[in-house]
N, CA, C and O atoms as a CHARMM CRD file, in Angstrom:
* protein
*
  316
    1    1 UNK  N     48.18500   5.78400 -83.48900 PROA 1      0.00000
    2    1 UNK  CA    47.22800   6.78800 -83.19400 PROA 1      0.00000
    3    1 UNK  C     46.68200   6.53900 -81.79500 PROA 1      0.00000
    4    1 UNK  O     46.03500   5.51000 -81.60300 PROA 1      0.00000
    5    2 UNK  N     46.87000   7.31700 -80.90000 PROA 2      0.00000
    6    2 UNK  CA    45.95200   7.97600 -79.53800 PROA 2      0.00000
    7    2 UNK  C     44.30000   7.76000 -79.94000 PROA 2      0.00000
    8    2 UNK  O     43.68500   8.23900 -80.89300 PROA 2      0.00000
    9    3 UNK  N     43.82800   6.87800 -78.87600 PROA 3      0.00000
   10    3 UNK  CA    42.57100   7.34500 -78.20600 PROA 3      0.00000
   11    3 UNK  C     42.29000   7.51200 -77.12100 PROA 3      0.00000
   12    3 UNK  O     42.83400   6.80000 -76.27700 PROA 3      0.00000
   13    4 UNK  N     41.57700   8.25900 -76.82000 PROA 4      0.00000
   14    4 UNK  CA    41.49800   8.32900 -75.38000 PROA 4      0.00000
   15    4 UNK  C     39.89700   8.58100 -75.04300 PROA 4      0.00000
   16    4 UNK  O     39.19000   9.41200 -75.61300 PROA 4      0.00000
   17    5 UNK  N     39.45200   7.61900 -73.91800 PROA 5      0.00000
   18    5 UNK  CA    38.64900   7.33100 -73.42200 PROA 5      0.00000
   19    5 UNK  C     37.24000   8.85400 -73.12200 PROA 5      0.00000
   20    5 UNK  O     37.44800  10.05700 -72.96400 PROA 5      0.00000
   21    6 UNK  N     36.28700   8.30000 -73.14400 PROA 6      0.00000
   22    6 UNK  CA    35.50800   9.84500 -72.94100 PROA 6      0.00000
   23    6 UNK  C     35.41900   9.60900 -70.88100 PROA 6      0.00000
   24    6 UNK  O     35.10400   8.67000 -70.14900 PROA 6      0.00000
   25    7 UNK  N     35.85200  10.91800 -70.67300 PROA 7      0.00000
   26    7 UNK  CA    35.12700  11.04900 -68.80600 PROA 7      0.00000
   27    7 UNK  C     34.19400  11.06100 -69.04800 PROA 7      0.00000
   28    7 UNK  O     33.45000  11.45900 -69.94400 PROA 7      0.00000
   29    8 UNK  N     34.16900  10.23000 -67.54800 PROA 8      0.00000
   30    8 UNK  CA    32.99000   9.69600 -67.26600 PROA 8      0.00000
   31    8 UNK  C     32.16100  11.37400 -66.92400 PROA 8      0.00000
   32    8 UNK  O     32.58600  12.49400 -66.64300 PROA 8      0.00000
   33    9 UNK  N     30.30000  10.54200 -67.21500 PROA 9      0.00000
   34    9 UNK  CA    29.55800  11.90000 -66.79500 PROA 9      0.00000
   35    9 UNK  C     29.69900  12.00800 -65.33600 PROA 9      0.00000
   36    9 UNK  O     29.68100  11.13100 -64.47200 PROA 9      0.00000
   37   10 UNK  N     29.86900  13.51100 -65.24200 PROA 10     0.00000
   38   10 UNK  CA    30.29800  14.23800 -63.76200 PROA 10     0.00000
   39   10 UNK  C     28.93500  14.62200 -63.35300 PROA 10     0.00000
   40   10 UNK  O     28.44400  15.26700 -64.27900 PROA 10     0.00000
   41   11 UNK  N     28.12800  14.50900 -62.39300 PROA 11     0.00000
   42   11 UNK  CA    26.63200  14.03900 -61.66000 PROA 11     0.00000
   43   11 UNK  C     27.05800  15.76700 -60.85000 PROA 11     0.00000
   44   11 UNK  O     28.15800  16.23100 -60.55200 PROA 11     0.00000
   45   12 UNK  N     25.69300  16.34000 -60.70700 PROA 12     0.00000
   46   12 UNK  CA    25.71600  17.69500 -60.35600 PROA 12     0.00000
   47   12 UNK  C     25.57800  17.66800 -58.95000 PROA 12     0.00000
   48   12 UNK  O     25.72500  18.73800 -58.36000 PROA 12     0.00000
   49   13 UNK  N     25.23500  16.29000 -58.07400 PROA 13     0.00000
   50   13 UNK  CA    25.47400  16.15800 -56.96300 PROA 13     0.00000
   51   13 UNK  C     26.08000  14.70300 -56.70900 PROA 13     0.00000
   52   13 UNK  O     25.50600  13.74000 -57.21700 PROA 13     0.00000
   53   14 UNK  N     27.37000  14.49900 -55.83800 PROA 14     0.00000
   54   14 UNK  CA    28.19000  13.47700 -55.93500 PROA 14     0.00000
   55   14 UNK  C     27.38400  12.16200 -54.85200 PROA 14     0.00000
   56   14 UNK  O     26.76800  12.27400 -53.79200 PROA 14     0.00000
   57   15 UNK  N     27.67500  11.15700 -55.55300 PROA 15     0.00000
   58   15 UNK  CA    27.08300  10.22800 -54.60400 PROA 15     0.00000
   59   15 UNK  C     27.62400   9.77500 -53.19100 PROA 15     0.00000
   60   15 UNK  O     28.79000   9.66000 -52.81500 PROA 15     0.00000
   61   16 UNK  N     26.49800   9.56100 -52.54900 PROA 16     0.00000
   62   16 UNK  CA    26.71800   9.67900 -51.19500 PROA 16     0.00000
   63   16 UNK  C     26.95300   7.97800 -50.78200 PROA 16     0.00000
   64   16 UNK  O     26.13400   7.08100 -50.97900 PROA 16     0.00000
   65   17 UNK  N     28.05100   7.87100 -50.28000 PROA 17     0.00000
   66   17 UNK  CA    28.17500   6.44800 -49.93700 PROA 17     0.00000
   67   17 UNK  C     27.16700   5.92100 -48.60500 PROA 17     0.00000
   68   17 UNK  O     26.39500   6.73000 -48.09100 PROA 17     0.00000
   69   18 UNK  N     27.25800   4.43600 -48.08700 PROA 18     0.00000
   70   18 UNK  CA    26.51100   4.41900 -47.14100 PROA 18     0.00000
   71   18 UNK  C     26.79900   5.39000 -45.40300 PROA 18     0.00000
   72   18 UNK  O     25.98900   5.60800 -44.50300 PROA 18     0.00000
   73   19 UNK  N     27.75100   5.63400 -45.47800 PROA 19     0.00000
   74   19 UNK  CA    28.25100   6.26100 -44.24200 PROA 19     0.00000
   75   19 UNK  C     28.15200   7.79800 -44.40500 PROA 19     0.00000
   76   19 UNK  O     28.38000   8.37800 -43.34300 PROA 19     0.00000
   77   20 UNK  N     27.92900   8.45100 -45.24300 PROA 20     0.00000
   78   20 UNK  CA    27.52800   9.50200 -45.47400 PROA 20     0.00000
   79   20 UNK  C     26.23500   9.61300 -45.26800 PROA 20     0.00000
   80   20 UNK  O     25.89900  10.68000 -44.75600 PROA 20     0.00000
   81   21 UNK  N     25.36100   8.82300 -45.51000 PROA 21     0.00000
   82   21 UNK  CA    24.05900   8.60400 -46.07100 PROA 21     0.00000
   83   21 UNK  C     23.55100   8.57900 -44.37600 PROA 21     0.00000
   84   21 UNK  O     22.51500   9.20600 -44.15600 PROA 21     0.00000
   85   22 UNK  N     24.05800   8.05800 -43.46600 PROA 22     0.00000
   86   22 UNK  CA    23.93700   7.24800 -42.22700 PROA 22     0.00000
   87   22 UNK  C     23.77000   8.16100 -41.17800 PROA 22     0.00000
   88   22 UNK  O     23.04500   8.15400 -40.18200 PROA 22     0.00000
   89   23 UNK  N     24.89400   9.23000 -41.77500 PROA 23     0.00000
   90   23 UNK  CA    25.18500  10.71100 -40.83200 PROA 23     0.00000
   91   23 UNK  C     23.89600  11.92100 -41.70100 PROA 23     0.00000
   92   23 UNK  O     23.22800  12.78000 -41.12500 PROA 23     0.00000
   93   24 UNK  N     23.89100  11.68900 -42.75300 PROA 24     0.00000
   94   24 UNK  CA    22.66700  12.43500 -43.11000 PROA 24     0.00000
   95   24 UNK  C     21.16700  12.22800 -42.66200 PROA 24     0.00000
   96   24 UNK  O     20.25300  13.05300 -42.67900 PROA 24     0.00000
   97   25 UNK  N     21.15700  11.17400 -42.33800 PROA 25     0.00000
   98   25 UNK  CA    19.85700  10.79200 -41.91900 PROA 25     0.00000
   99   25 UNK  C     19.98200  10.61400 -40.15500 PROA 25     0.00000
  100   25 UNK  O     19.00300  10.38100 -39.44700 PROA 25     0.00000
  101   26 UNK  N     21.01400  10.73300 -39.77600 PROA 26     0.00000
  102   26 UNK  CA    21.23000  10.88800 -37.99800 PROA 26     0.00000
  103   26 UNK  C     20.60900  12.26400 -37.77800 PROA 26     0.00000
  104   26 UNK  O     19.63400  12.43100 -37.04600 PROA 26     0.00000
  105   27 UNK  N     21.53600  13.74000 -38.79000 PROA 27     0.00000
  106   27 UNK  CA    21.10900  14.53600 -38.47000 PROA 27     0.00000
  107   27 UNK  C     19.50500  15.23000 -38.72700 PROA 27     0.00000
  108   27 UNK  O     18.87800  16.14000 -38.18500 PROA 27     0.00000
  109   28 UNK  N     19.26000  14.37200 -39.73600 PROA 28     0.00000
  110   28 UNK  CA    17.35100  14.82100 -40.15500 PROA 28     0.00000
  111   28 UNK  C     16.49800  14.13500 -39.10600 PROA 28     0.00000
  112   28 UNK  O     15.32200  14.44500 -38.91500 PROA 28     0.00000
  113   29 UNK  N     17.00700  13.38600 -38.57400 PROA 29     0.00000
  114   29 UNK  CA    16.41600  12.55700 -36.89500 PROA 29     0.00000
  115   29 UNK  C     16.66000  13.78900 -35.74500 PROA 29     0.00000
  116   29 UNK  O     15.83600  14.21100 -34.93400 PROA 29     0.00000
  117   30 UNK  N     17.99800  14.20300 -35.93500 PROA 30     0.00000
  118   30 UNK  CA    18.02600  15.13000 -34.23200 PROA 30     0.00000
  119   30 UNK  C     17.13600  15.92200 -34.78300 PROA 30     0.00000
  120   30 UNK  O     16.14700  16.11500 -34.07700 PROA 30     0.00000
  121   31 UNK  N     17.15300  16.63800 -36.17200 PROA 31     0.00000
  122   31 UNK  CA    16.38200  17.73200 -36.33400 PROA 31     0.00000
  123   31 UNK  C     15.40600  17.83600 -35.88700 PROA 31     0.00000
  124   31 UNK  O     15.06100  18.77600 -35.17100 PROA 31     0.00000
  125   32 UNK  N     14.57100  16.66200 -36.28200 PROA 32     0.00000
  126   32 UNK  CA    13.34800  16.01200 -36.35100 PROA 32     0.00000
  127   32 UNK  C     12.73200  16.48700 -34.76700 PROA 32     0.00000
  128   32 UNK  O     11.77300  17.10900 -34.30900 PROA 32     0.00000
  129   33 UNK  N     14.11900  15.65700 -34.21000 PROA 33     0.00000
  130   33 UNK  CA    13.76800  15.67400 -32.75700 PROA 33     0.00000
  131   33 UNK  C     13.45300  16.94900 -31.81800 PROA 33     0.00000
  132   33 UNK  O     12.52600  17.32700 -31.10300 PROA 33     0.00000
  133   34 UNK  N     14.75600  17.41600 -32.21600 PROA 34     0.00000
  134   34 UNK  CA    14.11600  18.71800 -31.68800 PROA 34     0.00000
  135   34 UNK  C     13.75500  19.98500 -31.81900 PROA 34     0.00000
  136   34 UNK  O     14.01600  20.95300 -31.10600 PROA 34     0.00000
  137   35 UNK  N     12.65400  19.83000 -33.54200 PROA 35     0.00000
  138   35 UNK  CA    12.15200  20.47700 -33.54400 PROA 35     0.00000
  139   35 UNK  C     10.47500  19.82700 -32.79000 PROA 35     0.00000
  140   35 UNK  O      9.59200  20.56900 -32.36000 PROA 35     0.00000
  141   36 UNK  N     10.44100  18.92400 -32.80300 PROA 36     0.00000
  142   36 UNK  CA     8.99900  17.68600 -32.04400 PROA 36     0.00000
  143   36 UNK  C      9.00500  18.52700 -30.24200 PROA 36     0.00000
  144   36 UNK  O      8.07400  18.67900 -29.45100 PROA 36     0.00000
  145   37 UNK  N     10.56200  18.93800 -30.13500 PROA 37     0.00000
  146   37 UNK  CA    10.94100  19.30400 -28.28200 PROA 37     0.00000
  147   37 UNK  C     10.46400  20.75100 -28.47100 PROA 37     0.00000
  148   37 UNK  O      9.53100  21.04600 -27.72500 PROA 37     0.00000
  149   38 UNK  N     10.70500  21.30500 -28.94100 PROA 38     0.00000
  150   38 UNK  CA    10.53100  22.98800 -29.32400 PROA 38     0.00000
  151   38 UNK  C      8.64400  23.10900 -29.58400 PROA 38     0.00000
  152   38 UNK  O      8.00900  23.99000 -29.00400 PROA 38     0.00000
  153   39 UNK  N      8.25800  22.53800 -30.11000 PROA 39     0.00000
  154   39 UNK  CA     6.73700  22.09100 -30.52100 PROA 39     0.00000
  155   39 UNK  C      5.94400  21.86400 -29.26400 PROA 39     0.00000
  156   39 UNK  O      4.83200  22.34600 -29.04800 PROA 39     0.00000
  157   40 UNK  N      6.82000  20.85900 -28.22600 PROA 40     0.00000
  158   40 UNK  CA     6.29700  20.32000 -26.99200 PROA 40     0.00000
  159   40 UNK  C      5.98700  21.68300 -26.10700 PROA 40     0.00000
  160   40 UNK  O      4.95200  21.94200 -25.49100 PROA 40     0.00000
  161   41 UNK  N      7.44200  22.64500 -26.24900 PROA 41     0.00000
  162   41 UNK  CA     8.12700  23.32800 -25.12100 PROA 41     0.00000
  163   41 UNK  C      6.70400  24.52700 -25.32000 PROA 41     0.00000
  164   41 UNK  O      6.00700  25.10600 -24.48700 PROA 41     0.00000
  165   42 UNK  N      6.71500  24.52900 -26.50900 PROA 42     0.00000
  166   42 UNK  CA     5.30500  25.55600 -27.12400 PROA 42     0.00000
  167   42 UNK  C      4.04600  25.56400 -26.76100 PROA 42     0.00000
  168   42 UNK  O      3.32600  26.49200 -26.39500 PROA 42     0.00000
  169   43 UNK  N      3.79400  24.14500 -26.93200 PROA 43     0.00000
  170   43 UNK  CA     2.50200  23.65000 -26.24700 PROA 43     0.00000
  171   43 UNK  C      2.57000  23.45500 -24.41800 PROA 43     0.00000
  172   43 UNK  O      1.91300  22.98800 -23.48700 PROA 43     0.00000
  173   44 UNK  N      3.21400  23.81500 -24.56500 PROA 44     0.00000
  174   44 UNK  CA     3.20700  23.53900 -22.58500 PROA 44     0.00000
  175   44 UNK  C      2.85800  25.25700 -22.31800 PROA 44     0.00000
  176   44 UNK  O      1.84900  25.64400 -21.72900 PROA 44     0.00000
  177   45 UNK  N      3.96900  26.20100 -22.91100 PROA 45     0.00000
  178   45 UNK  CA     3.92400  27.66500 -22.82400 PROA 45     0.00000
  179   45 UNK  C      2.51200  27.76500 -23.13900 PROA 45     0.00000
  180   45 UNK  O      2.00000  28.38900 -22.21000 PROA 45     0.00000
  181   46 UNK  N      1.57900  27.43100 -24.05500 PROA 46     0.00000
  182   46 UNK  CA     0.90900  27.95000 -24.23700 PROA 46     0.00000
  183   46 UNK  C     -0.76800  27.73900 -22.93100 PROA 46     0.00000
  184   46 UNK  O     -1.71100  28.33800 -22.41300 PROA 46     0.00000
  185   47 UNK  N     -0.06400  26.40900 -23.05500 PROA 47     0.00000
  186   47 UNK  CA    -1.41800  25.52900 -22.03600 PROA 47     0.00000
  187   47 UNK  C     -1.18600  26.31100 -20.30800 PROA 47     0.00000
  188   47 UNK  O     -2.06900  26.34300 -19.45100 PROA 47     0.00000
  189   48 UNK  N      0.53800  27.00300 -20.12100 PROA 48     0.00000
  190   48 UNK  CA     0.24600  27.66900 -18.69800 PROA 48     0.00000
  191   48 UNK  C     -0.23000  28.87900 -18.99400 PROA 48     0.00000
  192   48 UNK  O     -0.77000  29.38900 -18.01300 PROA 48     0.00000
  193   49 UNK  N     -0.25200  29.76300 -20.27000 PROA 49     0.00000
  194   49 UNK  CA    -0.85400  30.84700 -20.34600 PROA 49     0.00000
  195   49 UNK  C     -2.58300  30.94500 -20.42700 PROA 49     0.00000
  196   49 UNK  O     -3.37700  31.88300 -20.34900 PROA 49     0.00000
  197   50 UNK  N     -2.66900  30.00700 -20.55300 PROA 50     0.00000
  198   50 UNK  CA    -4.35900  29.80800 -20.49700 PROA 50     0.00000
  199   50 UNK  C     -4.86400  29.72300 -19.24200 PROA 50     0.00000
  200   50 UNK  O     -5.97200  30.04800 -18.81700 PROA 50     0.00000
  201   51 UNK  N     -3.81600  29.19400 -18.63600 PROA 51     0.00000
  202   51 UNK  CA    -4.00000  28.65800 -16.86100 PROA 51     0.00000
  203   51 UNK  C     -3.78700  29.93900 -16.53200 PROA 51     0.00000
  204   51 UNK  O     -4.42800  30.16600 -15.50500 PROA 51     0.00000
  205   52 UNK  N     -3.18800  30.91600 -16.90300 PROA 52     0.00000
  206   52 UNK  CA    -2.98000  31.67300 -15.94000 PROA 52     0.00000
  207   52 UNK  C     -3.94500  32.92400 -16.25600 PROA 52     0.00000
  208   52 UNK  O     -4.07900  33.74700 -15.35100 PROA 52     0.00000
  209   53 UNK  N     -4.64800  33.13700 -17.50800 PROA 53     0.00000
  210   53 UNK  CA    -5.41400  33.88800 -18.17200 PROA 53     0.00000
  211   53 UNK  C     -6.89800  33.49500 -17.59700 PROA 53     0.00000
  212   53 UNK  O     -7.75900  34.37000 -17.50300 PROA 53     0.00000
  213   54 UNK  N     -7.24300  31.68300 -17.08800 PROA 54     0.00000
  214   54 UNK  CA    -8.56700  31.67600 -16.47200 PROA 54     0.00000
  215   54 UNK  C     -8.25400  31.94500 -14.78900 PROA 54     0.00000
  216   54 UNK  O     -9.14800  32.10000 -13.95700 PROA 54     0.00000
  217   55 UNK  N     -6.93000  31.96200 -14.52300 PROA 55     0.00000
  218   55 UNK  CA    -6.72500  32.42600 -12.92900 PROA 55     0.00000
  219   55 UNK  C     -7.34000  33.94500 -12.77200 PROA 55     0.00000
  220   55 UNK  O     -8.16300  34.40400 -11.98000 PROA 55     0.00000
  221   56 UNK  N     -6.54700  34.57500 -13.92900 PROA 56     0.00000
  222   56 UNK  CA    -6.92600  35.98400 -13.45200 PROA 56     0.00000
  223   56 UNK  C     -8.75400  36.26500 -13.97100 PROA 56     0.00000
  224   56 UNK  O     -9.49700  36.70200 -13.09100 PROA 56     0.00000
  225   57 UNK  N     -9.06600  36.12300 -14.70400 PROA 57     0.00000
  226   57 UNK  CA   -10.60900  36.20300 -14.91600 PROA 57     0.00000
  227   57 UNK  C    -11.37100  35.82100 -13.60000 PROA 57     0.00000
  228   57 UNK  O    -12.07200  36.58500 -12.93500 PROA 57     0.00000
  229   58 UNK  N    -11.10900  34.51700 -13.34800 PROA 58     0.00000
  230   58 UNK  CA   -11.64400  34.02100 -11.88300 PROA 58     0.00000
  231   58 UNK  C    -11.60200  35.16500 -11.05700 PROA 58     0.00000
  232   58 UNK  O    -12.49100  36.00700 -10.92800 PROA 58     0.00000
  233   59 UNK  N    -10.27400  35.11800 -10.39800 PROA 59     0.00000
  234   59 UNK  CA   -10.41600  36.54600  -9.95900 PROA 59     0.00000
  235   59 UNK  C    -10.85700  38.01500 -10.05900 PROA 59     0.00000
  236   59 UNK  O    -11.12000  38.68500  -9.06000 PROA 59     0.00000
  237   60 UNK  N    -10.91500  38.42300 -11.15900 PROA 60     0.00000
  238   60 UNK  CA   -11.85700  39.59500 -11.45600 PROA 60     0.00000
  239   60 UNK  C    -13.05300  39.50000 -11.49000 PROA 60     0.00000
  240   60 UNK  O    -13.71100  40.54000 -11.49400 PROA 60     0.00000
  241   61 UNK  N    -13.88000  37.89600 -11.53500 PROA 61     0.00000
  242   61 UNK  CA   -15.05500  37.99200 -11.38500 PROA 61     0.00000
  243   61 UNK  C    -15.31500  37.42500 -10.10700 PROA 61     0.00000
  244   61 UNK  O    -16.40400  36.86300  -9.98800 PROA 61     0.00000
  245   62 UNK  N    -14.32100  37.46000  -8.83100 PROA 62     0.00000
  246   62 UNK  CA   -15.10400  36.91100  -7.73300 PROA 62     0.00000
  247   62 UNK  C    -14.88300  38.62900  -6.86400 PROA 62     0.00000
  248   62 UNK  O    -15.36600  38.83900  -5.75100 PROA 62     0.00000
  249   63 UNK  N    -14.20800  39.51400  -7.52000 PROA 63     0.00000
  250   63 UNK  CA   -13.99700  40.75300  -6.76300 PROA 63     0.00000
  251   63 UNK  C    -15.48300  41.50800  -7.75900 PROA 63     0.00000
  252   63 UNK  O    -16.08800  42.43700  -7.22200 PROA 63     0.00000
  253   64 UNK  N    -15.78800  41.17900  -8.69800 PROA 64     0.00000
  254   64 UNK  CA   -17.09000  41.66400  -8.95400 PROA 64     0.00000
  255   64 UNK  C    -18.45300  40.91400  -8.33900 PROA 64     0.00000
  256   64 UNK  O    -19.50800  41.54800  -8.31600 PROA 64     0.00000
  257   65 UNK  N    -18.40600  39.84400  -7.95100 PROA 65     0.00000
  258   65 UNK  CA   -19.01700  39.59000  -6.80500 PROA 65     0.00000
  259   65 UNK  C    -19.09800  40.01900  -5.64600 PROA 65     0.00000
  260   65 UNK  O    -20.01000  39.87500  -4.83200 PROA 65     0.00000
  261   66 UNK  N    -18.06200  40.59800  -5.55400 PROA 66     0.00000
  262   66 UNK  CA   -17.72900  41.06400  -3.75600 PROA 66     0.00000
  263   66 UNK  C    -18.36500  42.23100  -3.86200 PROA 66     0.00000
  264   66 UNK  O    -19.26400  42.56300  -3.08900 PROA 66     0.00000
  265   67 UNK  N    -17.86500  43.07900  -5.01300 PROA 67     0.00000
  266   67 UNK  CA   -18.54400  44.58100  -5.31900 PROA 67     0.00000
  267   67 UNK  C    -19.77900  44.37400  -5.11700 PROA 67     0.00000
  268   67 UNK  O    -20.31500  45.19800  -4.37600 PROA 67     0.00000
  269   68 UNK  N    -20.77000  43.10800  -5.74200 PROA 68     0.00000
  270   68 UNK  CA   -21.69500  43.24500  -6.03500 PROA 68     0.00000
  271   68 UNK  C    -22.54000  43.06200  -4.64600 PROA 68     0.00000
  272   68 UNK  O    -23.75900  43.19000  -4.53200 PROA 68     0.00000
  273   69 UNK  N    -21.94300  42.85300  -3.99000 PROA 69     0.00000
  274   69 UNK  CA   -22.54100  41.96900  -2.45800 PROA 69     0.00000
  275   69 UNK  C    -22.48500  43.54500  -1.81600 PROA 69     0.00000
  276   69 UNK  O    -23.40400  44.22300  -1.35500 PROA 69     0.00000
  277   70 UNK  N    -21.56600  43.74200  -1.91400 PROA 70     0.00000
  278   70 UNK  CA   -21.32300  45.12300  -0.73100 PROA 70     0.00000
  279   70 UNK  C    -22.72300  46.25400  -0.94400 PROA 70     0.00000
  280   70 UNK  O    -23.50100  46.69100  -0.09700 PROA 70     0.00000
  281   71 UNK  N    -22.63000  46.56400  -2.85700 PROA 71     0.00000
  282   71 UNK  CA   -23.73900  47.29600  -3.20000 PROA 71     0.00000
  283   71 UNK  C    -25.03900  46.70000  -2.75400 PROA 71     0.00000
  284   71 UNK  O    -26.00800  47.45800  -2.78500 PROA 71     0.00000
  285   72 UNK  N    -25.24500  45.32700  -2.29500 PROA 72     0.00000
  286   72 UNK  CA   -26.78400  45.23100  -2.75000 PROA 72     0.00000
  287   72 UNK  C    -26.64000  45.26400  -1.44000 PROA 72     0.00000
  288   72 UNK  O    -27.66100  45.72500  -0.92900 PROA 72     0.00000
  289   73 UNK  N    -25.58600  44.89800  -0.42600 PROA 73     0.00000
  290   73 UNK  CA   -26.04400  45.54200   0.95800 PROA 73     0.00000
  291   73 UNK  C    -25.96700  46.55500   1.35100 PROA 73     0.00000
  292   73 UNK  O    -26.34900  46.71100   2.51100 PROA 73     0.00000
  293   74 UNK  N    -25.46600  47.69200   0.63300 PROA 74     0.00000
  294   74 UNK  CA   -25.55100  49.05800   0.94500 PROA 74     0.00000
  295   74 UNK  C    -27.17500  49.62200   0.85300 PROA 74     0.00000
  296   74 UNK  O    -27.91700  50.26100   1.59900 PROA 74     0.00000
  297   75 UNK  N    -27.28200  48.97100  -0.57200 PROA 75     0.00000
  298   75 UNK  CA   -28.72300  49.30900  -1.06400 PROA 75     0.00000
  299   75 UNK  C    -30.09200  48.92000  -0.15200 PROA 75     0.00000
  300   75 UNK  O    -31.18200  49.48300  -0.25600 PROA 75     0.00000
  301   76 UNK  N    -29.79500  47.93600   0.66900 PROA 76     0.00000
  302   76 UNK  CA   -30.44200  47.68500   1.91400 PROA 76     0.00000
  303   76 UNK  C    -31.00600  48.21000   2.83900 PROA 76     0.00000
  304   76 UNK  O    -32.18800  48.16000   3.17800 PROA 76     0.00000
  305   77 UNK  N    -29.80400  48.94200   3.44000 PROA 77     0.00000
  306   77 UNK  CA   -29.60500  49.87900   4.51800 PROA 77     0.00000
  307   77 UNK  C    -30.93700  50.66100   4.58000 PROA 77     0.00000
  308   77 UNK  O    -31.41300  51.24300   3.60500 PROA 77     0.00000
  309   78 UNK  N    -31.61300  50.61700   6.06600 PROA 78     0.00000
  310   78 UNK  CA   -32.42500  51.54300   5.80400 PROA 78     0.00000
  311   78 UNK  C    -31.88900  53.00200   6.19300 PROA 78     0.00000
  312   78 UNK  O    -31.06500  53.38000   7.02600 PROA 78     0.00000
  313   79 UNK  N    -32.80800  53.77100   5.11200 PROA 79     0.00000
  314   79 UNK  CA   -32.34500  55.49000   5.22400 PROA 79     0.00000
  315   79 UNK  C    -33.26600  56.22000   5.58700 PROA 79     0.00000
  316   79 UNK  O    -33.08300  57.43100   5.70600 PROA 79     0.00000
């Protein structure tokens, strides 16, 4: 009489040897990495848009100064 052995249990995800394991965790590092570069690249974009958002304010309020100079010397003038 035949017996035959039971297969082995089949695992719903196969095991990962160490060199698999090595390259899986290389690529969750670049990821890592550059999503940390993309994050950086963001924060820089954002820090020159601020720079360039108090440039122009500056400027609109030193030409409302100027306005304001011209009027109060118009307003001067004798008539």
């Amino acid at each position: 009489m035949f017996t035959f052995a039971p297969a082995p249990a089949r695992r719903a995800y196969p095991q990962l040897d160490d060199r698999s394991n090595a390259m899986s965790l290389l690529h969750e590092a670049l990821a890592r990495a550059q999503y940390s570069e993309r994050l950086d690249e963001a924060e820089h974009v954002r820090r020159r848009l601020r720079h360039l958002a108090a440039a122009k304010a500056r400027r609109r309020a030193e030409r409302a100064v100027s306005r304001a100079r011209r009027l109060s010397a118009l307003a001067d003038l004798p008539g």
